[in-house]
C-alpha positions in Angstrom: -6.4 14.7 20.1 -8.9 16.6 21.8 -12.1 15.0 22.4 -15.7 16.4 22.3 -17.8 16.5 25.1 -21.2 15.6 24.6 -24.2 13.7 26.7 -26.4 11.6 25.1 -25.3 9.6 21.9 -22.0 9.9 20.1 -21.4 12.1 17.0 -21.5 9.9 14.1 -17.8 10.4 12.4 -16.8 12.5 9.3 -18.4 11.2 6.2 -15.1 10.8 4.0 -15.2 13.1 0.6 -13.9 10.9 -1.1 -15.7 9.7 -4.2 -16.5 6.6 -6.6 -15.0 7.4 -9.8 -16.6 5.2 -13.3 -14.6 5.8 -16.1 -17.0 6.6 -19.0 -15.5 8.3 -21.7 -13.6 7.7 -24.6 -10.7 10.5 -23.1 -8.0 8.9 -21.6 -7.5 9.2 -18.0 -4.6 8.6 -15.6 -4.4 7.3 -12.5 -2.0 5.4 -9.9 -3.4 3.3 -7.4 -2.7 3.4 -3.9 -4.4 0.2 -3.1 -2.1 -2.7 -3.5 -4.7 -5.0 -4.7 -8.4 -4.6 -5.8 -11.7 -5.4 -3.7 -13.9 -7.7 -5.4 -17.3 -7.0 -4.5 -20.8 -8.5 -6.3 -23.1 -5.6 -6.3 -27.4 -5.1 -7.2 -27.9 -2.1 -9.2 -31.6 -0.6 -9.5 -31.0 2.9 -10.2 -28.2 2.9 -7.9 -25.5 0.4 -5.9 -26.1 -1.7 -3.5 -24.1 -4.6 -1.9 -25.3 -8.2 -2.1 -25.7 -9.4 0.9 -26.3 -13.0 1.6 -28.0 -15.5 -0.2 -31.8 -15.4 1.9 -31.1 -11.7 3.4 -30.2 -9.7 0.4 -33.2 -7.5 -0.9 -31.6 -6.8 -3.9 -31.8 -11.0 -5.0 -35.3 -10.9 -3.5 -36.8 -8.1 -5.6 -34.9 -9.7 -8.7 -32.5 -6.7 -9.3 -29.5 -7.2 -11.5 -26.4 -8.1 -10.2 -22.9 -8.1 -11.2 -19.0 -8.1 -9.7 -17.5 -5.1 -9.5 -13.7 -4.4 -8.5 -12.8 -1.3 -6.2 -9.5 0.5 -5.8 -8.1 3.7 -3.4 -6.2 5.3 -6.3 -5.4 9.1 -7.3 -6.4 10.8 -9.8 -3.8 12.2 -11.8 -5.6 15.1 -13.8 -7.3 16.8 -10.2 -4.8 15.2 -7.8 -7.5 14.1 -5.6 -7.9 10.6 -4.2 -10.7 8.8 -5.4 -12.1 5.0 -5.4 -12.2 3.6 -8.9 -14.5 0.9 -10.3 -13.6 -1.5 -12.4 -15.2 -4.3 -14.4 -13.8 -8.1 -14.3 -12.8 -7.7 -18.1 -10.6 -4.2 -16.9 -9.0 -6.5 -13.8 -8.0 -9.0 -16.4 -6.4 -6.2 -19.0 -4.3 -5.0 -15.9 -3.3 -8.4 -14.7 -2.2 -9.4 -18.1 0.2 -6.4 -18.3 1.5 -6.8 -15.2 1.6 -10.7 -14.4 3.2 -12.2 -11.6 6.7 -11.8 -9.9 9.1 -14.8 -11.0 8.4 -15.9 -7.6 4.9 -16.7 -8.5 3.9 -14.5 -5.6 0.3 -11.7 -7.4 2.2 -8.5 -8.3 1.5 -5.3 -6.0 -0.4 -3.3 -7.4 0.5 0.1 -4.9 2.2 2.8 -7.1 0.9 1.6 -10.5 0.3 4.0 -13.0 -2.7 3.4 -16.0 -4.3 5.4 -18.5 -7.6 3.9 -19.0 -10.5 4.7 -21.1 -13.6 3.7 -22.7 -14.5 3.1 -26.6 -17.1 4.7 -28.2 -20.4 3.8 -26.3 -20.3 5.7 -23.1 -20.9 3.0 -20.2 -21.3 0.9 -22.2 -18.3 1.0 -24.0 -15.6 -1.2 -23.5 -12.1 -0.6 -21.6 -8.8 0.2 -23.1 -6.1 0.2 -20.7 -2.5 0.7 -20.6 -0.2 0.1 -17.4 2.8 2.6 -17.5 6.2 1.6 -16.7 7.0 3.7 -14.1 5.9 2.8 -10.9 5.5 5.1 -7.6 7.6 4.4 -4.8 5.7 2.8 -1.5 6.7 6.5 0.7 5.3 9.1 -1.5 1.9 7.5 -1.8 -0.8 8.4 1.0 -1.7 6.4 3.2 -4.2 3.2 2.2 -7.8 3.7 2.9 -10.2 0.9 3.7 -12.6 0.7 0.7 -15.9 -1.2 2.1 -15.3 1.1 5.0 -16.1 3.9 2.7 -18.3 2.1 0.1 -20.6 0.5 2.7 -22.3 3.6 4.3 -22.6 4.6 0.6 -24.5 1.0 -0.2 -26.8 1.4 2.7 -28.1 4.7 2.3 -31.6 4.9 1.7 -32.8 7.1 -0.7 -35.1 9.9 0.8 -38.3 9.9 -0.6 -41.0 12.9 0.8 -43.9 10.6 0.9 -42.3 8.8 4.2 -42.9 9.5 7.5 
């Protein structure tokens, strides 16, 4: 690959365009996930996400801002085709797991390939998950490739909000 020249400080790399996908509605929505398991990730929210850092460093626990554990996933979405990371609650990790299980090895069960139709009772965000794992399973070679979810999340976390009033 050819590489830029440039003096002076390195171009900062391609923001990915992929997005963070909530399921919030009572239609049902499919996806398969690419991911073979989830990230588990305890996150501040204060009119957006933020990462907990830290016990002692976090800003979020200082200023007192909620926090909660939130599962991410690389998965497709089926309807647009486009590849998306999903969040998911602790209670949706459980509905999956229990229709899935484990291998009779006792080894966790891949989740790569998986197909689900998930979606929300009445209640908007609030509402609570419904989901269903299909039988049919996508083989490992016809999924993309695996993309690092806190490498994509993280910049997304950090961002400060722009306000006009700063310097």
């Amino acid at each position: 690959m050819n590489e830029i020249p440039f003096r002076g400080s390195a171009i900062p790399p391609k923001r990915s365009n992929i997005i963070v996908h909530r399921v919030t509605t009572c239609e049902t929505q499919q996806f398969t996930f690419v991911s073979p398991s989830l990230v588990g990730q305890q996150i501040h929210f204060a009119g957006r996400s933020s990462e907990c850092l830290a016990p002692g460093t976090c800003p979020g626990c200082s200023a007192g801002h909620p926090k909660s554990w939130k599962a991410y996933l690389h998965a497709i979405d089926q309807a647009s085709k486009t590849e998306i990371i999903l969040e998911l609650t602790a209670q949706a990790c459980y509905q999956i797991h229990a229709q899935t299980g484990k291998q009779p090895d006792g080894a966790p069960t891949n989740w790569a390939g998986l197909q689900v139709r998930i979606r929300k009772t009445k209640g908007g965000p609030k509402g609570r998950y419904l989901i269903e794992v299909l039988e049919r399973k996508i083989d490992w070679p016809n999924l993309p490739a695996e993309k690092d979810v806190l490498a994509i999340l993280r910049p997304l976390w950090h961002a400060r909000k722009f306000r006009c009033d700063q310097p």
